[in-house]
Phi, psi and omega in degrees: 000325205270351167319303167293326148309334175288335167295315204288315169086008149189168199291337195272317169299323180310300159291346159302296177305291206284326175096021180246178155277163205292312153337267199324297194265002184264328151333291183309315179297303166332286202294315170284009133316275172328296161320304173295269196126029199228167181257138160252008166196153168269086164295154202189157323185307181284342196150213165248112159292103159269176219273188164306305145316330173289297165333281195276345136287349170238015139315292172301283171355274200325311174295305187297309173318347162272307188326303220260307179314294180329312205275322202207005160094193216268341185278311214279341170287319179262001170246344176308135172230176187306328193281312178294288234285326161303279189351287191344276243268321165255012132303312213275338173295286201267346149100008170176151200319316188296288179305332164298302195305313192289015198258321195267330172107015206241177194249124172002301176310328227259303180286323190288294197288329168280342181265317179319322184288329181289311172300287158313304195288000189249356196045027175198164179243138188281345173226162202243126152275112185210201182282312198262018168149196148237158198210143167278158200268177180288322237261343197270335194279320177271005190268281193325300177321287161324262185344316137332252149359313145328267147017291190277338174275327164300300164340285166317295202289330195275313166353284189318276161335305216266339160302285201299343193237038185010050146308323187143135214318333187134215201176147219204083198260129180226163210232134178225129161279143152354311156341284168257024157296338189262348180217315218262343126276353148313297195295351186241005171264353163273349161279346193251346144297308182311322185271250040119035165320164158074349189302145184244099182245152173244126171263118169244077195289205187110193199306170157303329197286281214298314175270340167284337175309294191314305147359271185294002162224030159085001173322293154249175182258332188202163198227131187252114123186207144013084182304135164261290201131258166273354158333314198257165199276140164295001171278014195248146144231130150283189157205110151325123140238355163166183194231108220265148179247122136330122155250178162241137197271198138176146183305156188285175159092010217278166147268038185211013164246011187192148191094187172307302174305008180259180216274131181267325176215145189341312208280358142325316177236055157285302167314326160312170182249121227238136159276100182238162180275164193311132177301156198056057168232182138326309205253355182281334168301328168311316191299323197265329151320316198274357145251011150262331174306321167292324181104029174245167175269145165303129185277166151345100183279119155275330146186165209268130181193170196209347173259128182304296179331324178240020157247003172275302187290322181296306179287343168289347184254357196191211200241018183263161175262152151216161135304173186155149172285151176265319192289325181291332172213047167317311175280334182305299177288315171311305200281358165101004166303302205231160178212170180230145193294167181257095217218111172297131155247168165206134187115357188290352200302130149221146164289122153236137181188215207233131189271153193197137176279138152011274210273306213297153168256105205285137150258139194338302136014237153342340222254292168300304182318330188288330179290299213305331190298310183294315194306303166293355174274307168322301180323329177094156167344111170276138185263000000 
């Protein structure tokens, strides 16, 4: 409703456009006053203005209110509500009525009736029923996506509010590839504490599949590491923040790092027993350029891996090599754990920067965490 007073510019056109009394909807608006703690219009003698506040909340309405257009046309936007859109959202995690309702704190009758309701305003159904559970249908897997992204736009917006009425800093979820976990989000998320008391960020790694997955249902707001490039889903923007060098790594003390015997040229560590990254990655392309550029065959994997823990233990523990980002294994290399050979490579060049969805509006919040991510970047490669 208060969407429609904003178009409308006073509660009596409003209701005329709703088919309501003038009563009715300015009751609504009042009470979602209350709620908030915010005036979301100014009144006066010509109508209702909106405040500031106002603003920046039904900007995000507004947005979400495009999802649920995307997701199921103008009924399922105008009848959907926060409650059926959760119901969803903790079907499609635990796979049944019982288990969403305890997720949710709500009682089993509460959830089977917002999705039954969800169901109808979408004219189709979303979810497939049985014994061993519920699973969503295609037409329910894109009903989520949206809602989801509705859902995070709502979120972002009560965000927005509680910053103008200096409640609190936000709040800021980032997907950290391997990579960049050891220096270039630490470091730009202690800059965006510092700028940003009280801010509340949640970090989540894993593999790219998982976290753009996460990306693309509002899970998170953005994914730091490792770019694909043409790659990448078109619902994604990438951003440069610089362009990363491979090296070969080996525990210190290696025999093959220091003396007659060390190492000069690639086919120097063909023998070794060699660690790489995981196939469809970046750096496994990295991997493989920089040994067809020399002119050797890919050696042998003693094993395949993507977690910075168990390729920092394996190698501190034995004769094997990797390639690896100096941001990746940053503290290893300061402290003398690990050291990297002096070996010319050539072909290791991969983009690293920041993943985003497309369509999204970064909130302040975010806004700072992104300068801050360019700022550590500028700073340069740490050595």
């Amino acid at each position: 409703m208060a969407e429609a007073v904003a178009r409308c510019g006073s509660a009596a056109a409003a209701a005329a456009e709703l088919h309501l009394s003038a009563s009715a909807v300015s009751r609504a608006v009042v009470q979602a006053e209350a709620q908030l703690g915010l005036a979301l219009f100014e009144r006066g003698a010509r109508g209702m203005a909106v405040t500031p506040a106002g603003e920046a909340l039904l900007r995000r309405v507004g947005r979400a209110r495009q999802q649920l257009l995307l997701a199921g046309g103008p009924l399922l936007a105008g009848r959907a509500t926060d409650a059926m859109l959760l119901a969803l959202a903790a079907m499609a995690e635990h796979r049944s009525e019982t288990a969403a309702a305890r997720a949710l704190g709500l009682t089993q009758a509460a959830v089977h009736q917002s999705l039954r309701q969800l169901e109808h305003a979408a004219r189709m159904p979303l979810l497939q029923r049985s014994r061993r559970g519920s699973r969503l249908t295609d037409a329910g897997e894109r009903v989520l996506l949206r809602a989801k992204l509705a859902l995070a736009e709502l979120r972002t917006g009560h965000d927005e509010l509680a910053a103008l009425c200096g409640r609190s800093a936000g709040r800021v979820a980032v997907g950290a590839l391997p990579m960049a976990c050891d220096v270039l989000v630490p470091q730009a998320l202690s800059m965006l504490m510092r700028a940003m008391p009280g801010v509340q960020v949640t970090v989540v790694d894993g593999t790219y599949a998982a976290l753009v997955h996460q990306l693309r249902h509002g899970d998170v707001d953005l994914v730091v590491g490792p770019l694909r490039g043409v790659r990448a889903p078109p619902d994604v923007a990438e951003e440069t923040l610089f362009v990363d060098r491979l090296l070969p790594v080996v525990r210190l003390g290696h025999p093959l790092a220091a003396g007659r015997g060390r190492a000069r040229t690639l086919a120097d560590l063909m023998a070794l027993p060699w660690i790489g990254p995981l196939p469809g990655t970046p750096a496994r392309a990295a991997f493989e350029r920089v040994f067809a550029a020399a002119g050797l065959p890919l050696p042998p994997l003693a094993l395949q891996s993507h977690s910075t823990p168990v390729l920092r233990s394996l190698l501190q523990a034995g004769d094997a090599v990797a390639l690896v980002s100096p941001w990746q294994m940053h503290g290893e290399l300061q402290a003398g754990r690990l050291q990297a050979l002096a070996v010319p490579l050539q072909g290791t060049e991969r983009a690293i920067g920041l993943m985003q969805r497309s369509d999204g509006l970064a909130a302040p919040t975010l806004q700072r965490l992104v300068q801050a991510l360019r700022a550590v970047a500028v700073a340069g490669t740490p050595r």
